[in-house]
N, C-alpha and C positions, 0 to 999 in steps of 0.2 A: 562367694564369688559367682555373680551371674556366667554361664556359660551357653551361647546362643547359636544355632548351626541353621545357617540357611541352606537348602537345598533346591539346585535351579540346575534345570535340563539344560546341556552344553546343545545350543543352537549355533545355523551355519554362520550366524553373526556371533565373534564370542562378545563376551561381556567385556567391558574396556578395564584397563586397571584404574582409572578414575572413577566408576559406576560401584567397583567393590569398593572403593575406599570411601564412597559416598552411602554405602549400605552400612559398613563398619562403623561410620562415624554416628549413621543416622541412627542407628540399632542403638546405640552404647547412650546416644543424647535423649531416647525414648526410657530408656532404663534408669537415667538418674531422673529423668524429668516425673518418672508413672512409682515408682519404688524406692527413688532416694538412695541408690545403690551407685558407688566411687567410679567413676569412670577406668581409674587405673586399674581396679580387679576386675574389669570387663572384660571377659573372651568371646570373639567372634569368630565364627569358622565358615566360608562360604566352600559350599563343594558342589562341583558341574558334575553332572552325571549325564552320562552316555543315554539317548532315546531309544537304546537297545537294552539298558539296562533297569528300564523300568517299567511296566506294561498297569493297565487297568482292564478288568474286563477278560483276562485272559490272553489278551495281546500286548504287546510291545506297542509303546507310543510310537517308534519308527511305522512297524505296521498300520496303525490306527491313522496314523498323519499321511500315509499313502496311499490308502481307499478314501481320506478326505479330496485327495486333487481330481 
């Protein structure tokens, strides 16, 4: 059973519930298309993470994105 977890920084645009269902569908249609694997045992899991909650560099993306302005 493929099991596939996007992770995408929650922006002040969020993401629409048609944009994840077009990531799920797209995801799932890549995996039978590249590996032949049943779309019905396909799990996709999209999770927004906070820009506070994830840094490169030693900083916080929030940080990093507010010395970019």
């Amino acid at each position: 059973m493929p099991y596939v977890n996007i992770k995408i920084t929650r922006e002040q645009e969020p993401i629409t519930p048609q944009q994840k269902a077009a990531l799920i569908k797209g995801v799932t249609d890549l995996l039978v298309d590249v590996i032949d694997r049943g779309p019905k045992t396909t799990v996709v899991v999209i999770e927004e993470i906070d820009t506070d909650n994830y840094g490169v560099g030693g900083e916080t993306i929030t940080v990093r994105r507010s010395k970019e302005q």
